[in-house]
N, C-alpha and C positions, 0 to 999 in steps of 0.2 A: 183804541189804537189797533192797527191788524198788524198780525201777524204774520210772517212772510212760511209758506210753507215747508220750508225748512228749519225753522225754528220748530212748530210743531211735528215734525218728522220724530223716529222714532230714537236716532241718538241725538240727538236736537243738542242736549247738555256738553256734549263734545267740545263744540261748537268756543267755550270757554276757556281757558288758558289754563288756570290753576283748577279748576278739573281736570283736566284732558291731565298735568301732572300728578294730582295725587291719585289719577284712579290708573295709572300705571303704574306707579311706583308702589301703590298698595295691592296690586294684582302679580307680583314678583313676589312681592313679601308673601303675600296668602298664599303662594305657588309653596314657599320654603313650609310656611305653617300647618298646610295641608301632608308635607311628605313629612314634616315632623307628628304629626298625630297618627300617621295612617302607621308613622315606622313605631311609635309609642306602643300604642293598642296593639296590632300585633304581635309587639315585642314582652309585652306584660302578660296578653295570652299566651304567646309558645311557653314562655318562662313559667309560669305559672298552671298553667290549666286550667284556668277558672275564670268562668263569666263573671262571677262575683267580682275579683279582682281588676277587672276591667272596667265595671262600672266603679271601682271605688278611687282608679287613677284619674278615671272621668269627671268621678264628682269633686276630687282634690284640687282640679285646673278651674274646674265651676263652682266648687263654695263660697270661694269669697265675693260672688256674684252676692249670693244671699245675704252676707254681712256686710258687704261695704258698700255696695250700688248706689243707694239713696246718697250716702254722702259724697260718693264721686259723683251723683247725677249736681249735688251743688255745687260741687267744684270746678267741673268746666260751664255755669255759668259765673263764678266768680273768678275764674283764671283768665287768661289768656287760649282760646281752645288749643290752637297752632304748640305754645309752647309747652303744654301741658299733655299733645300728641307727643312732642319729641321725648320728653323725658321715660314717658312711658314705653315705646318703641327701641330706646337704647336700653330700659331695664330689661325689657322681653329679652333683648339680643343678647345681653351679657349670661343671663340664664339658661338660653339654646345653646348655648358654647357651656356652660358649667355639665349641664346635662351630657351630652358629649365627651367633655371629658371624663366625668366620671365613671362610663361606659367602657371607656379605653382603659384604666386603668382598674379596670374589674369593680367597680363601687358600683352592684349591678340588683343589691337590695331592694325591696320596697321601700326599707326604712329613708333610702337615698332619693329612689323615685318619686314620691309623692310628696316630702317637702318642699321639692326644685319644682314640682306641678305646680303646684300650691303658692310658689313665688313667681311663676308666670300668672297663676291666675288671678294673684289680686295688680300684679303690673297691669294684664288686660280688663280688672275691674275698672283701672282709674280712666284705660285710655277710650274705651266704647261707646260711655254717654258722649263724650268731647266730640268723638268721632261723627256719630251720627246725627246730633246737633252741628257741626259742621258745617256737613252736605249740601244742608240749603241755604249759607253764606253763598256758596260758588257758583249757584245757578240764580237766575231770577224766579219769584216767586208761583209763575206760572209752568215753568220747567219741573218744579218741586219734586210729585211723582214721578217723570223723567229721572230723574239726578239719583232719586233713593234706589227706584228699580234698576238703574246702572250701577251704581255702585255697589248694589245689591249679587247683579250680575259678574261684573268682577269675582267678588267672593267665591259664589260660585263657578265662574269659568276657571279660575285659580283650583276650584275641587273637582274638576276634570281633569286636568293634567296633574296636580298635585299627588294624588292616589295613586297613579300608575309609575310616575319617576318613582315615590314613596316605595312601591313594590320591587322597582325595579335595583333601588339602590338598598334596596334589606337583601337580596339576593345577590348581588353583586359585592356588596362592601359592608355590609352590616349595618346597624340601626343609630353606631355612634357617626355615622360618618353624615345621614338622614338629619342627625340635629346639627351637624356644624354646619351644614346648609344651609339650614333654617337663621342659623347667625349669624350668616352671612346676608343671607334675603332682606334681612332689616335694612340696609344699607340703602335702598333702594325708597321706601318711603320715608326715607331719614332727610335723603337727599332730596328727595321731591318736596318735602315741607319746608326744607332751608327756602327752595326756590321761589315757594310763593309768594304774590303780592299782594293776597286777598288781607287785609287787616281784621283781626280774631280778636276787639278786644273785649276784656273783659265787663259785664253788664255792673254797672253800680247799683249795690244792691247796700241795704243795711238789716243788723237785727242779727241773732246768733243763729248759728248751722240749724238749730232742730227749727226754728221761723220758719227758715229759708225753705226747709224741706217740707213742712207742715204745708206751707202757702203752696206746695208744687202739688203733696195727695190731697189738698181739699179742691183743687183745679181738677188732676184727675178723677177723682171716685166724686165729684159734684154732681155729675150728670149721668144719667141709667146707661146713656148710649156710650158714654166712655167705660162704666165697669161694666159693661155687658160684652164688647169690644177685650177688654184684661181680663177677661171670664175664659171666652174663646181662647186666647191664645193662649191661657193660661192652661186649658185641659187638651192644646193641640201640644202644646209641648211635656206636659208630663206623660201622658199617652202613646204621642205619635211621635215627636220629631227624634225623642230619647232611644228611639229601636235603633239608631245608629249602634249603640253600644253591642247590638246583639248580632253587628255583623260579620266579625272574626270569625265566630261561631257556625252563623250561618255559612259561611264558605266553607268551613272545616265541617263541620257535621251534618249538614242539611243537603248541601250541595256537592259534596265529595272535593271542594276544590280548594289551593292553597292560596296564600297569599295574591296571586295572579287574581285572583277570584273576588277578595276583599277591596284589592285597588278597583276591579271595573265594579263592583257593587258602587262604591262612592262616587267613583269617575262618572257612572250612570247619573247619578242626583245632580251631580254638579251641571255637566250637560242638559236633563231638565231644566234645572235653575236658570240657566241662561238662555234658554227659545220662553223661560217664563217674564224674562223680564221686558222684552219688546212685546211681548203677546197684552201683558197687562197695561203699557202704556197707549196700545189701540185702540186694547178693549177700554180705556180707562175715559176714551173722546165718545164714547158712546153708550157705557154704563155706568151708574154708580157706584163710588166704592164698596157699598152693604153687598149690590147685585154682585160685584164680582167673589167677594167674603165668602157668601151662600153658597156659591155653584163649588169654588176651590175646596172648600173646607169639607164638601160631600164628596167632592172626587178624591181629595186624599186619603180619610178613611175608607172608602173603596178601594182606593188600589191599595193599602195597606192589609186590607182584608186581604186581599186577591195575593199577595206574598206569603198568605200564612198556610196557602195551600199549594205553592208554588216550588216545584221538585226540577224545573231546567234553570241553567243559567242564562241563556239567553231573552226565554221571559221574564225571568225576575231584572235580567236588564232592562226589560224597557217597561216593567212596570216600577222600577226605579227613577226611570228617566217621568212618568207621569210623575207622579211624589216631588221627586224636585221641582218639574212646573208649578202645581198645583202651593206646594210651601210656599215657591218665591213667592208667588202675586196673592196667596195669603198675608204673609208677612208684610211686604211692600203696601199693600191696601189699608194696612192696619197702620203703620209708621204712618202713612203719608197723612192722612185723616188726622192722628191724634197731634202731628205737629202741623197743620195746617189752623188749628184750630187755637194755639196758642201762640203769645207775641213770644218775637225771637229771644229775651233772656228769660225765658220759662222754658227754653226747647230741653236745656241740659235735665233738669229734672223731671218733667215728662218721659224725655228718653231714657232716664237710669230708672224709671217704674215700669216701661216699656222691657227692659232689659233684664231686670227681677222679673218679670211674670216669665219672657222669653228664653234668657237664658239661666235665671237663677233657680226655677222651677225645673230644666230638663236635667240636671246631675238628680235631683232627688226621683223623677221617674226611671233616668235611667239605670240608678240603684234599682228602684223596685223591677223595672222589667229583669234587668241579668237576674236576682233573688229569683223573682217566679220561673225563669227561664230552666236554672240552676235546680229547682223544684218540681218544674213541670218538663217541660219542653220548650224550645223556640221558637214552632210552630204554632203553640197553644199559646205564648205569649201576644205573638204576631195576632192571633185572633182577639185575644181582650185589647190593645191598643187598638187594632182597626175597627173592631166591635165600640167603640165609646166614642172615638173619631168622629166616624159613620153615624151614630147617634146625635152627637153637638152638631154637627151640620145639619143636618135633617132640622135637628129644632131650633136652627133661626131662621130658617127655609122657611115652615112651618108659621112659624110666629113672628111678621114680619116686624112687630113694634119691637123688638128686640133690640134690633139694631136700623130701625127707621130715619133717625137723624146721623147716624153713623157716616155723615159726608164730608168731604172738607169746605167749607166755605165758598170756593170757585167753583167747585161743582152746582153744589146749591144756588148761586148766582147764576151760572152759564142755564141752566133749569127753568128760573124764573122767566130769564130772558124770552127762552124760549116758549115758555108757554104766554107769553104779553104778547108776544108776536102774530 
């Protein structure tokens, strides 16, 4: 069947109804979540003084990534995904408001902050596998990397604007004012999930939770090219992606600059992140997903390096702004492949292993960076995350069987075609 050029265009997935809803209404929301983390992290640094304590709010919102992931990655395919977004999304909301208010009425401890972290992060454990198994209900199957590297995009265009209102509303109104935003922003994907028509149900499955999850890691870690693939992201994110946490700091110490400084640092990634998600689905009609792996995964540890020796703001802005390209179409190369490759009711537990290596491994990096940071310098840290980065790309560069079958399926078909031809 062809394709009509527009379909393969680069927001092609638009094109869809119940996309085009949820990836608005979850680009408002991530708008609120980013001014809520950017006002957090700041807020924990000035109050505190301590990098350490920054990564330790960090890792309180991502722990329960590491405890609970697997059994949420079973539960959105034994749930309903749809309803099992909503639920989760009203839990988040009710807690950006707890938060909030507890800030108003002086309840401004850690012993307060990090519990309330800690209960948004396992509401965002439950909702993430659901989420991103989702995505490719709403597109057709040839759309697939379309649809991840857009909604991918979102995210990120939400952490360009997010950081800078974020800055602008800690200056303005304070940090409690930052999270009732954020409780409000829910309303907006809450709304957009009532609206849909896409039917989310749950996959009929039998057999007890640990089965169910067993039958999801022996699909992933069966094949070299999928744990070599969870290798990757697994040392881009303890390494690299977790130097987020060091960059309050780097505004304030490195860079002589305030708040103002910390917003365009993130706003910079964001902005990458979204010229990386049309960039990748180009490149994506014309390279393989390993080719593009290879190239991103060298350029990030390079520009990461390149920040650690980096004393203007302006250049660490736009070596910011590479980093975010270079992550998205990382990231998005790696999703799309490993859920390309499994049938739709194994997506939810693929994606909650996807999700443990991605985000349940960066609170434990980004512990150990602020520690080293906290012991060394920020500088010196910037150089060992960009220094190992730099290194894991180079070595599947290097050694291409590494990640040789690392394709998704239509890739490797449109390939075959090609060469029959």
């Amino acid at each position: 069947m062809e394709i009509s050029v527009s379909v393969k265009g680069t927001f092609s997935s638009f094109r869809y109804r119940d996309f085009r809803l949820l990836w608005s209404g979850a680009f408002l929301s991530n708008v609120g979540t980013w001014i809520h983390n950017t006002a957090l992290l700041w807020f924990v640094r000035e109050t505190t003084g301590s990098n350490t304590w920054v990564g330790a709010v960090n890792m309180a919102w991502f722990l329960p990534v590491l405890v609970l992931v697997l059994w949420a990655g079973s539960l959105a395919d034994r749930l309903d995904r749809r309803r099992l977004i909503l639920a989760t999304q009203t839990a988040m909301m009710l807690l950006a408001f707890a938060m909030g208010l507890s800030l108003q009425l002086r309840f401004t401890s850690m012993a307060v902050i990090i519990p309330l972290s800690t209960g948004m992060g396992m509401a965002f454990v439950f909702n993430f596998p659901a989420w991103r198994a989702l995505i490719p209900d709403l597109v057709p199957r040839e759309q697939m990397l379309n649809g991840i590297a857009l909604d991918a995009a979102q995210f990120n265009l939400a952490r360009s604007v997010g950081p800078l209102l974020g800055a602008l509303i800690l200056s303005a109104w304070g940090a409690e004012t930052a999270f009732h935003i954020n409780a409000a922003s829910f309303l907006a994907v809450i709304l957009a999930l009532l609206a849909m028509h896409t039917k989310t149900p749950a996959a009929a499955v039998s057999g007890s939770t640990g089965k169910h999850i067993g039958e999801g890691m022996r699909v992933a870690f069966g094949e070299s090219w999928s744990r070599n693939l969870l290798a990757l992201l697994a040392t881009f994110s303890f390494f690299g992606l977790s130097f987020l946490v060091l960059l309050p700091g780097m505004s304030r110490e490195v860079l002589g600059r305030g708040s103002e400084g910390y917003g365009a640092l993130l706003s910079a990634i964001g902005v990458g992140a979204v010229a990386g998600a049309p960039l990748v689905s180009f490149l994506r009609r014309r390279l393989r997903e390993n080719t593009i792996m290879k190239a991103t995964s060298t350029l990030f540890g390079l520009s990461l390096l390149a920040v650690a020796f980096c004393r203007d703001l302006w250049i660490c802005l736009l070596l910011a702004f590479f980093i975010g390209t270079t992550s998205l179409m990382l990231s998005a190369a790696i999703n799309t492949v490993l859920q390309a490759r499994v049938a739709r009711e194994m997506r939810g537990r693929i994606m909650s292993l996807y999700i443990l290596v991605f985000q349940g491994i960066y609170p434990l990096g980004g512990m150990f960076l602020a520690y080293l940071a906290d012991a060394t310098s920020i500088p010196a840290t910037l150089m060992v995350g960009g220094g190992v980065c730099t290194a894991a790309g180079i070595m599947v560069a290097a050694f291409p069987s590494l990640l040789r079958d690392a394709v998704s399926e239509g890739a490797a078909s449109s390939r075959e075609e090609r060469g029959r031809a």
